[in-house]
Every structure is written in C-alpha cells, then in structure tokens.
N, C-alpha and C positions, 0 to 999 in steps of 0.2 A: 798201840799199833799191833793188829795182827795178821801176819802173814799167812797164806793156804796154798799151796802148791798144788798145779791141776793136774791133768793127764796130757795124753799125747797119742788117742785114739787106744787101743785096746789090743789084747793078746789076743782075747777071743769073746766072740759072745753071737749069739743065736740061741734058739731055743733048745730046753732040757725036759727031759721027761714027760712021763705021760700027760700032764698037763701041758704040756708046749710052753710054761714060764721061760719068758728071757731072761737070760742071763750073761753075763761076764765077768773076764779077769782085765783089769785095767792095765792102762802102760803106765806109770807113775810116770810125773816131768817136772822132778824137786826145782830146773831154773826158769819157770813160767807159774806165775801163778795171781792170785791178787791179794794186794795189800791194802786193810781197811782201818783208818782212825774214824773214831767220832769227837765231837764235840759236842760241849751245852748249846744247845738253839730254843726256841721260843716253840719251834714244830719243826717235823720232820722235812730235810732237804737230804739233796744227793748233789754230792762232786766229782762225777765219773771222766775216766780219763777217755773212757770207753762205753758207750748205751749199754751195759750188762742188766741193770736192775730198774726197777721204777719205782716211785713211792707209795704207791696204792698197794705193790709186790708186799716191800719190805713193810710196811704199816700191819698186813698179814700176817709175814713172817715173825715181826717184834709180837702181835700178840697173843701167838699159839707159845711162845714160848714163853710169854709172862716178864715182856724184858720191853724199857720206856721205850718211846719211839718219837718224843720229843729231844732230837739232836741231827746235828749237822752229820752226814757220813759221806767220809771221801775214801773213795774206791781206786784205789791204782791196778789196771787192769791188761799183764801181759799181751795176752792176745785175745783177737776178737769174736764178740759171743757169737757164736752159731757156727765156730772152728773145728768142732770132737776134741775141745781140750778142758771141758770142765769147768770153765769160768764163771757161768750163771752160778753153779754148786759152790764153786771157791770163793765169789761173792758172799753167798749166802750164809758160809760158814766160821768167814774172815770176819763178817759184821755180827754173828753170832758170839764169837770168842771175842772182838774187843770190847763188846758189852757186858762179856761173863756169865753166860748162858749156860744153863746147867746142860753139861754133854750128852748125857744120856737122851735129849731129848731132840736134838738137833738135826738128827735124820728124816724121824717123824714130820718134822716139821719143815724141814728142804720140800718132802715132797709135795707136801698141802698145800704149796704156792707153786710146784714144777709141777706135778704129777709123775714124775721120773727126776730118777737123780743119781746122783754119782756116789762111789763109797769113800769122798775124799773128806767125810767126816773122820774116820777110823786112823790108828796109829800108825796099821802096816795095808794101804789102802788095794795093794795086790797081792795080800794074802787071803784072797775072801774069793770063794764063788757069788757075786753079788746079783741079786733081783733090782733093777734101776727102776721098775714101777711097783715094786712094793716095799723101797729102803729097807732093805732086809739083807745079811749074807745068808744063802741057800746051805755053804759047809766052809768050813777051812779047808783055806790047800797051803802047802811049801810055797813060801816066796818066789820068784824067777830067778833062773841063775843071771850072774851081772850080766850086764849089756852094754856096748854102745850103742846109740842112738842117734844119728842122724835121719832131718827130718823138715820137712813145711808143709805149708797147705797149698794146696793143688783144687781151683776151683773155687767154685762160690759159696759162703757161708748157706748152712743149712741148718737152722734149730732140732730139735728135738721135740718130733711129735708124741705125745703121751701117747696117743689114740694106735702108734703105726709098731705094729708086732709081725709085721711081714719079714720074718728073719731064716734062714737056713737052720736045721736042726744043728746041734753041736754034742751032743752025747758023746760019740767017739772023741773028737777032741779033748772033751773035758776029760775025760777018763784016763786018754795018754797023759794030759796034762797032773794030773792026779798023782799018777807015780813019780814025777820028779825027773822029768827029762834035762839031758845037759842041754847048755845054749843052741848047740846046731838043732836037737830035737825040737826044741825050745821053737825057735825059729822056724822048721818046718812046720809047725800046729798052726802058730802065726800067718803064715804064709795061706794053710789052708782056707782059715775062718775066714782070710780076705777075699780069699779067690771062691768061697762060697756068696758071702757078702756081696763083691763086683759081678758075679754071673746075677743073682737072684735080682739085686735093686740098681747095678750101673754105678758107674760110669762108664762105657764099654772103652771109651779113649782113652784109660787113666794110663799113664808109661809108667809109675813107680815098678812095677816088677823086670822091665825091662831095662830102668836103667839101676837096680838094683843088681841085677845080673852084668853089666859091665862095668861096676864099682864093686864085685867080688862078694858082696852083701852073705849074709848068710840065710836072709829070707826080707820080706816085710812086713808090718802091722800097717792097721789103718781105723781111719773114726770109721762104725759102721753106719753112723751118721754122721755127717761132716765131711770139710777136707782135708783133717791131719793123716799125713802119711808118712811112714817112719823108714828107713831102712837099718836093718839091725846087723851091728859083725860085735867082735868079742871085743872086751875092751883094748882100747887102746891098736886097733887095727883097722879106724875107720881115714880111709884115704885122705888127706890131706884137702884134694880136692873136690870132696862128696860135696858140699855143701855150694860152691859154684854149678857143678854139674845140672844139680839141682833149680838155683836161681836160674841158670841159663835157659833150662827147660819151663820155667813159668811159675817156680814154685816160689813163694812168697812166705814171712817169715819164719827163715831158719831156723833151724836150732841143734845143736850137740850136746849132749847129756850124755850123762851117766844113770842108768837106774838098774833096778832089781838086786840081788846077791843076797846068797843062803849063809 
C-alpha cells in the first residue's frame, strides 16, 4: 500500500520570466490524498473509488517506467479528479511506489501520460518553484511558514488543460515569496496570485475572499484550475465555525489541515 498526499490548490502560480514559463508553489494537504495497492491479475484492471485513471493511462504510465502492468490496482481516492488537489498526479505516483518504481524517473513519466503535473512526486513538494508542463522545479525556495487551512471546492470540477497557459504574470510574487515572508505576508502573495487568477480566467461570483474576511482569515489560496479554495489563518486560530460557514455557502468537501512550517 502506498499513500501520496495531494494539494489543496496553490500559493502561487502564473507565469515567470522572459519566457512566460508557468510556474508554482503548491499548497501541500498531508490529509487528502490517494492510496494505491496492486495485486497479481492475469492483465491490467482498475478499482477506483473515484474515475481518477484509466487503463490505457496507466498501461502508459507502467511502461515508460519499465514496471509490469499485468495487476489488479485499487486506488482509494480522497477527492474528486478535476478538484485543484492533485489526484490524477497522486494516483499516478501512489501506483508508481507500490510497484517500486525507480524515483528518479517518476516525474518524467507523470507528465507523458498528463502533459502537466504536480510536484507531489518530491519529499518537500512546496519547497520548489515547480514548471507543471515540464515536471521540472525552475529553483528552490524556504518552505511556507505553518498554516492553518481551511477549505472546499466551490463549483464544478475542471481538469487541467496541458494546452491552456493563459495565466497572469507572477515574477513579483515569486520574488517576495523568495525572501521568506512570515504567514500574514505569506498570505498576502496568496491572496494576490488568486485575485490575479479570478480577474484574468473567473469566476467572477466566487465569495471565498469575502467570506474569508468575515471568519478573520488572514488571506486566501486557490486551484488556478479547479475549485479548491482554501482560507488561511495561523495555526490553531481557525474559527471553530470556518468549516460550516463555508458548507452553508455551497462549498463541498471540507477540509482542515495543517501544512507548511520552516
């Protein structure tokens, strides 16, 4: 059995540098993620709790990376693909490690079946300025200072287009981000890349920032694809009642976490 823990939408991410590469720092979300066993079968099957993967996918994926593809693989799958939380990747990566897949090549090979992918191959997956259409981190950065998290999806599952690079520039972000801002700073950047994100591609309806401001938030993140939406305060200072607030307003599965810390 291996576990992969996904994300929960992103710090930041739009495009860097004179080449306009997309890039981001992810929001880790150690209690969502997917858990994948295999078994011996005769040929390749899938037992998904959730449509994440297909077999013609993972048939691909087993063999770029030189690993059998005759077995049963059961996929237990947090939340739903096309949420901004990493699942197709956490799939990909979970049935990579319980077949024993050499690491180093596991990124490479997420994308060649995604065309875009997440850095939730890697040990400290938001310590990386990451390129998701060329599995690559672009540099290191300092982890995030810790966080609470609360958070759901607001709206309709949206995949991830490889093809769509229509993203707001983020250079200044990244750069404040670069120095090591505490959590409120932290959470200011966050707040921006969203509110570049929501002007440039929509949703012009979304309320997370407004009802982040009266649950005292100290900012929010969000999928720049997808509809993970996060509200961020320090730890252990997320209102009791954030997570109602929230379902009353339409948002659908929850969640409270803990992530980042230096």
């Amino acid at each position: 059995m291996a576990f992969v823990a996904g994300h929960f939408g992103e710090w930041m991410q739009g495009t860097v540098g004179p080449q306009a590469t997309l890039a981001l720092v992810t929001l880790t979300c150690p209690v969502s993620g997917v858990r994948a066993e295999t078994l011996d079968a005769d040929t390749l099957a899938l037992d998904q709790t959730r449509p994440v993967l297909d077999v013609e996918r993972c048939r691909r994926f087993l063999a770029s990376l030189g690993r059998p593809s005759d077995a049963l693989v059961k996929l237990h799958v947090d939340l739903p693909p096309g949420g901004g939380a990493g699942m197709s990747t956490a799939a990909l990566v979970a049935l990579a490690r319980a077949l024993g897949a050499n690491e180093a090549r596991i990124a490479a090979a997420c994308l060649a079946v995604e065309g875009a992918t997440d850095p939730l191959m890697l040990n400290r997956p938001d310590a990386v300025l990451w390129a998701p259409r060329e599995a690559r981190a672009l540099r290191p950065l300092r982890p995030p200072p810790a966080a609470e998290i609360v958070g759901g999806l607001w709206g309709a599952p949206c995949r991830t287009d490889p093809d769509d690079l229509v993203f707001a520039p983020i250079d200044d972000l990244v750069a404040a981000w670069a120095a090591g801002p505490d959590l409120a700073g932290a959470a200011r950047l966050a707040t921006h890349s969203a509110e570049r994100t929501t002007a440039m591609r929509g949703p012009g309806d979304d309320p997370t920032a407004e009802i982040a401001r009266g649950l005292g938030a100290l900012g929010i993140a969000r999928a720049h694809t997808g509809p993970a939406r996060a509200l961020i305060f320090a730890p252990g200072s997320a209102p009791a009642e954030a997570g109602t607030v929230l379902r009353e307003a339409g948002y659908t599965d929850i969640r409270r976490f803990r992530t980042g810390g230096r």
